[in-house]
C-alpha positions in Angstrom: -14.2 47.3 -12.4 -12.3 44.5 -12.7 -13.9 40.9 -12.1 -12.8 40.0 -9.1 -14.6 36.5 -9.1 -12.0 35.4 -11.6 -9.1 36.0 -8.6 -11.1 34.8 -5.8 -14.3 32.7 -7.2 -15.7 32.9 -3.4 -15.4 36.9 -3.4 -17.6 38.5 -0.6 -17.7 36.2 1.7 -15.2 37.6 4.5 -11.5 36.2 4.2 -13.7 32.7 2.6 -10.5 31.3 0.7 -7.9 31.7 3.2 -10.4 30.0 5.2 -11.0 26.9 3.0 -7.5 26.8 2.1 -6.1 26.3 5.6 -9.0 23.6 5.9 -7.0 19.9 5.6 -10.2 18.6 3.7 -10.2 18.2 0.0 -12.6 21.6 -1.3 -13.7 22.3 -4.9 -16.1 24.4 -5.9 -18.1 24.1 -9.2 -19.7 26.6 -11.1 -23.2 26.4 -13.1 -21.1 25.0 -15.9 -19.4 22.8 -13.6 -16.4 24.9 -14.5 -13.4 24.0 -11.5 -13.5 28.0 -9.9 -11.2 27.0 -6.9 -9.7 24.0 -5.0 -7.7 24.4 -1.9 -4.1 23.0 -1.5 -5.6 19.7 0.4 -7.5 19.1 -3.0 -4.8 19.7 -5.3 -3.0 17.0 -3.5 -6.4 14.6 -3.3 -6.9 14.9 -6.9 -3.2 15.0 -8.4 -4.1 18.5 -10.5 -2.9 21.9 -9.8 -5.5 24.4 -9.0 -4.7 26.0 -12.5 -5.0 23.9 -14.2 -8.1 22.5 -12.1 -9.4 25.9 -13.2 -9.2 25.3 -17.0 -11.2 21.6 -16.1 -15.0 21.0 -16.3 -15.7 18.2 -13.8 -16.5 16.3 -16.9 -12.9 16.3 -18.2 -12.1 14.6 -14.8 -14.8 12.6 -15.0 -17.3 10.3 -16.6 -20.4 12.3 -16.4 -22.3 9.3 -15.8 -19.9 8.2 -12.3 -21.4 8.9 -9.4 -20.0 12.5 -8.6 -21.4 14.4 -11.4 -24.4 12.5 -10.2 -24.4 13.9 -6.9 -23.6 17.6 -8.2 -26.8 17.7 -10.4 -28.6 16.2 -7.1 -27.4 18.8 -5.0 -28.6 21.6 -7.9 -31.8 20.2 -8.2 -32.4 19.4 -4.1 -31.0 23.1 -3.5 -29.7 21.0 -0.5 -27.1 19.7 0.8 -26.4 16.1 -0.3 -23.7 13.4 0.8 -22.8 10.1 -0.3 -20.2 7.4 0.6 -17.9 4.8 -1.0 -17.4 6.2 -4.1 -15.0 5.2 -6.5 -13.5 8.0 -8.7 -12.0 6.6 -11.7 -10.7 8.1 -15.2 -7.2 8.1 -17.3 -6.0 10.8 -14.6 -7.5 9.8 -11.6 -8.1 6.8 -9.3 -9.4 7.0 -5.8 -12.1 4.9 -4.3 -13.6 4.7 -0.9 -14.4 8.5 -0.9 -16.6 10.4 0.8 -18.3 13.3 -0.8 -20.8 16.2 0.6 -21.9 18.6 -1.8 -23.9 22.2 -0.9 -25.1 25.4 -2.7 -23.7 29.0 -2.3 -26.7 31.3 -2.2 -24.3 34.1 -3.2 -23.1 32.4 -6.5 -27.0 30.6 -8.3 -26.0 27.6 -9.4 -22.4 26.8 -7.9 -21.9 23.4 -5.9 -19.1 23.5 -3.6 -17.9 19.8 -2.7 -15.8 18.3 -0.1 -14.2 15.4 -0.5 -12.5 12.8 2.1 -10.8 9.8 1.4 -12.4 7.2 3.6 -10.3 4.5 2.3 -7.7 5.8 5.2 -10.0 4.0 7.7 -10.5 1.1 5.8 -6.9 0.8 5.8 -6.2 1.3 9.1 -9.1 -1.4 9.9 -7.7 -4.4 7.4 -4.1 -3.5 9.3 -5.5 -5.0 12.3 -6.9 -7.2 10.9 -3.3 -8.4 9.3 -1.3 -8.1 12.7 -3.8 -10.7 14.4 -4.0 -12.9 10.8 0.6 -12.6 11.9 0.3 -13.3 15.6 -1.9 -16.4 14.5 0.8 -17.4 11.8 3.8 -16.6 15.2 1.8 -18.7 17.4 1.3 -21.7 14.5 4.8 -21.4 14.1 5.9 -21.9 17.8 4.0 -25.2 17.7 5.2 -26.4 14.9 9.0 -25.6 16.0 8.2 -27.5 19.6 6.0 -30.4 18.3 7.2 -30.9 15.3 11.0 -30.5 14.0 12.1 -33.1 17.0 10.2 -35.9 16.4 10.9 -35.1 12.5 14.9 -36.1 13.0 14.2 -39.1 15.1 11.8 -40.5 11.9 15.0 -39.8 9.6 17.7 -40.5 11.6 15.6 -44.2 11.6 14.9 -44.6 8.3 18.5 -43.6 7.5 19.5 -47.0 9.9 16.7 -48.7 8.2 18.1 -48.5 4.3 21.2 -50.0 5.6 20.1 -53.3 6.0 16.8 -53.1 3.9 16.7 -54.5 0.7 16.7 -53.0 -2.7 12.9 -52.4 -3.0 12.5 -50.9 1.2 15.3 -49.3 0.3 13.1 -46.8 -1.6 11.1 -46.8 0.5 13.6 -45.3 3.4 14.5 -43.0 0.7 10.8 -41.8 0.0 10.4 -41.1 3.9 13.7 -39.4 4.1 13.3 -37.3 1.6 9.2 -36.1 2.5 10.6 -36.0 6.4 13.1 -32.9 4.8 9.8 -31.7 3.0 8.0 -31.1 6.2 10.8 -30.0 8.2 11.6 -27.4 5.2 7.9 -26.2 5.1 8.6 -25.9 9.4 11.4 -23.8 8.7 9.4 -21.5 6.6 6.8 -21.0 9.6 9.3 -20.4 11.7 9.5 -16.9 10.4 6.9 -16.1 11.9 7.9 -16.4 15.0 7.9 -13.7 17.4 11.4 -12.0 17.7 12.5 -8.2 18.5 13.8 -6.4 15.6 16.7 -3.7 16.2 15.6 -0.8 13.9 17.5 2.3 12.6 17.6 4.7 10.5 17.7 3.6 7.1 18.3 4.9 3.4 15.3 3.6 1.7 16.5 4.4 -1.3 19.5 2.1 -1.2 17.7 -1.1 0.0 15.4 0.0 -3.3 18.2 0.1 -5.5 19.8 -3.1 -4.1 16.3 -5.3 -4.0 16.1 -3.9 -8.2 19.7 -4.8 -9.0 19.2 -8.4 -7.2 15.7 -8.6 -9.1 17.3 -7.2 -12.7 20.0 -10.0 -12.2 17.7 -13.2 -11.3 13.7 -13.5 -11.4 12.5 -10.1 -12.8 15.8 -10.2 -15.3 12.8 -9.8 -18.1 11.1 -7.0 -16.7 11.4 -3.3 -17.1 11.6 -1.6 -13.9 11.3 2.2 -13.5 12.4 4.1 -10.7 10.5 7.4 -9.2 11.8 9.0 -6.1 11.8 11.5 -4.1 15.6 12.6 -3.7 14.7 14.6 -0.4 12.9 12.0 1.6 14.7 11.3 4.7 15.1 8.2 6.2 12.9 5.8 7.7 12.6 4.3 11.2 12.8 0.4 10.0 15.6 -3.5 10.2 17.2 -3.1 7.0 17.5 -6.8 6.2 13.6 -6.5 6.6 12.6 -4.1 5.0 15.1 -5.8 2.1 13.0 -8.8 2.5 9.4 -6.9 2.6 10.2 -5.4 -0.7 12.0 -7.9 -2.8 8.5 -10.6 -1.7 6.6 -7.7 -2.9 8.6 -7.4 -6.4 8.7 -10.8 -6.7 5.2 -11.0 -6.8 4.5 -8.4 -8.8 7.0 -9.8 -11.4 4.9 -13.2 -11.5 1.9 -11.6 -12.2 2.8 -9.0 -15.0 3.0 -10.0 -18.8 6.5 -11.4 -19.0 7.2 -9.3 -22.5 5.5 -6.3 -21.7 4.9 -6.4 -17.8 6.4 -2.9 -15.7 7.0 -2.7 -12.7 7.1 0.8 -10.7 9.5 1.5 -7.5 8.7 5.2 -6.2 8.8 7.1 -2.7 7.0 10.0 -1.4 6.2 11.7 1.6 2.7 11.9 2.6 0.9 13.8 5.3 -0.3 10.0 6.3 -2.3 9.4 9.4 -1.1 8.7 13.3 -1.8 5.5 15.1 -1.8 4.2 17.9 0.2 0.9 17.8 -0.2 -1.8 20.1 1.7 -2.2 23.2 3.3 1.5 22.5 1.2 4.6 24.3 2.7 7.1 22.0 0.9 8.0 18.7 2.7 7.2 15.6 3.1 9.1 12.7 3.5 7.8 9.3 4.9 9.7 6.4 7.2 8.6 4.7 5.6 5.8 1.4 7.2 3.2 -0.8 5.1 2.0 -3.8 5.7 -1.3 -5.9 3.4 -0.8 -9.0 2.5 -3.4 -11.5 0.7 -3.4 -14.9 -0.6 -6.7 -14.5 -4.2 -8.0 -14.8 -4.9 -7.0 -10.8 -6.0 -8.6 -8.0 -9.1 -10.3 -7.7 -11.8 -8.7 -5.1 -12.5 -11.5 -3.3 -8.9 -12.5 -2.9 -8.0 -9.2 -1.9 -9.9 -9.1 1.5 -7.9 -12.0 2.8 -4.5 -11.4 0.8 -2.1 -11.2 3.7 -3.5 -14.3 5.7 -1.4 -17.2 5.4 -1.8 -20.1 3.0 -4.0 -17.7 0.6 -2.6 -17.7 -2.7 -3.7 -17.6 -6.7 -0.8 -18.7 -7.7 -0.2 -22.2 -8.9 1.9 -24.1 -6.4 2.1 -21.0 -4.3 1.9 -21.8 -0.6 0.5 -18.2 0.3 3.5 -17.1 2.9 4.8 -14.5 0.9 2.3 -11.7 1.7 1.7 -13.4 5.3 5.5 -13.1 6.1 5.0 -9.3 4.7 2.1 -8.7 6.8 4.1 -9.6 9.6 7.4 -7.9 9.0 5.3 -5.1 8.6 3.4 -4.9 12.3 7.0 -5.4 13.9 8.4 -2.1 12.2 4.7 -0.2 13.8 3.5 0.3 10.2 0.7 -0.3 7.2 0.9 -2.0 4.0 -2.5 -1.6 1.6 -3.5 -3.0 -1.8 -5.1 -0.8 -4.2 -5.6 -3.5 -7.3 -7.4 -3.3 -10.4 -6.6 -4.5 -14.1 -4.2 -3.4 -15.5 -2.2 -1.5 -11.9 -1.7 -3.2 -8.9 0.2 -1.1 -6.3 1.3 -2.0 -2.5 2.1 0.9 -0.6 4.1 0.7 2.5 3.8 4.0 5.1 6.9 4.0 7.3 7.6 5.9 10.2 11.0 8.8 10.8 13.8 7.9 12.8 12.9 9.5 16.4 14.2 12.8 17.1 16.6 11.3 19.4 18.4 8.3 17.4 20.4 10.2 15.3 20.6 13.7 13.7 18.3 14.1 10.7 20.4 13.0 7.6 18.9 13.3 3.9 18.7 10.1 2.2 20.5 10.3 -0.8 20.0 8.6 -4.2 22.9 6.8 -6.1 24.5 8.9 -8.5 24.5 7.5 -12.0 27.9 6.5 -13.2 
């Protein structure tokens, strides 16, 4: 008789990998040689790996065997319990995910086999620093309101008198009126640049993503990234997203630009790709409805990542590691972002930095679906 463990590795329990495979949680299970036996379409996904080739893997291939998974597999062997444990951070050459959850059990029908569940808790964490971004961009609207009342008119009645008083004032004041003139346009500049941050409604459509991509990497190519290689990886068959094109222009060519700054300027890379992902549904304020959230844009970077600390507070405004930055970039981003309903997250570390942006469909009833097509090389 055949062995039938080889086709199903949970044989005899009744209808067992239909049932996990329908599960949306990421399932493995691990033989006593920690041999991958099976891994539902939710973990294929999770993990990047076909199940076939999952099935030719020892979790050690996958893994350093002294991270904290295999940890928790000989745990489990040893408890012959169940055993669970949070924040992990699963990192190799083919794999990087961190803020996972993992729960790991015996089968009494197969001695020895772990079967593990995975779940990327990162998703909440995500959802949690969001918020935290849309109130850090209705504190940067309501600076910039201020700033536009209380400031910018009194600013033209101190240059409009130091422009009188250089025309009677002698060689040295003269200077003088020049040196207040020109630090008046200063401030009124930097006023400017707050005031895009103030609160305005944005008319959105439907939008080919994949031509604002190629015109934000042909304006890059041209002027401040002219040095860099930039390599594109789409998904031909995404449809359009629900967003201000002008926007969405200015949301990615900030993130570019940054990521250009920070990569090596002879061997720096920067990544532009799109996917569509299951994503998550939200609730966005001031809206009832539940929001879904599919559609992804990554900019990827090679450079030497984003320090921890920095990270927590990278969208605020006036935080910045750059020399001479005034930390707007990422705040203006931030912002952009909340009006289109949507989330932006970090995942940084040396050597790949990436900012993912998950954007929402057009609404059944804005247009009829049309496929977003790439540009066809000449």
């Amino acid at each position: 008789m055949p062995d039938t463990s080889l086709v199903d590795p949970l044989a005899g329990l009744p209808s067992s990998t239909h049932l996990l495979s329908a599960l949306p949680v990421p399932v493995v299970l691990l033989d006593a040689e920690e041999r991958f036996r099976f891994a539902n379409p939710a973990a294929e996904l999770f993990l990047g790996i076909s199940a076939a080739s999952l099935r030719q893997m020892q979790l050690t291939d996958l893994l350093p065997e002294d991270s904290r998974l295999p940890a928790l597999v000989r745990q489990v062997r040893s408890a012959d319990a169940p055993v669970s444990d949070h924040d992990l951070t699963l990192q190799s050459p083919r794999l990087y995910r961190d803020g996972v959850s993992a729960r790991g059990a015996t089968l009494p029908e197969m001695p020895g086999a772990v079967l593990l569940t995975l779940q990327d808790g990162s998703t909440a964490q995500k959802l949690d620093r969001q918020l935290n971004f849309r109130g850090a961009a209705r504190g940067a609207s309501a600076m910039a309101a201020m700033l536009a009342h209380e400031v910018k008119n009194p600013l033209s009645g101190i240059r409009g008198a130091a422009q009188l008083l250089e025309q009677a004032a002698s060689e040295g004041d003269r200077e003088l009126c020049l040196l207040i003139q020109d630090e008046v346009d200063r401030i009124r500049d930097l006023v400017e640049r707050m005031d895009m941050f103030s609160e305005r409604p944005i008319v959105q459509e439907a939008v080919n993503i994949h031509e604002v991509l190629d015109h934000v990497r042909r304006v890059a190519s041209t002027g401040f990234a002219s040095h860099i290689r930039i390599v594109e990886e789409y998904d031909p068959s995404l449809p359009p997203v629900w967003g201000n094109r002008d926007q969405l222009v200015q949301i990615l060519l900030n993130l570019i630009k940054n990521a250009a700054e920070a990569v090596d300027p002879l061997k720096g890379e920067i990544v532009l790709s799109t996917a569509y992902r299951h994503g998550v549904r939200l609730a966005v304020p001031g809206s009832l409805e539940r929001v879904h959230l599919p559609l992804e844009v990554s900019v990827r970077d090679n450079g030497p990542g984003i320090d921890e600390q920095v990270r927590a507070s990278l969208f605020e405004p006036f935080v910045t590691t750059k020399r001479g930055g005034q930390g707007l970039g990422l705040a203006l981003v931030a912002k952009l972002v909340a009006d289109h309903g949507a989330l932006i997250a970090c995942d940084s570390r040396p050597g790949r930095t990436a900012f993912r942006l998950s954007l929402a469909m057009p609404p059944a009833s804005s247009a009829p679906p049309v496929r977003a097509r790439l540009r066809q090389p000449a």
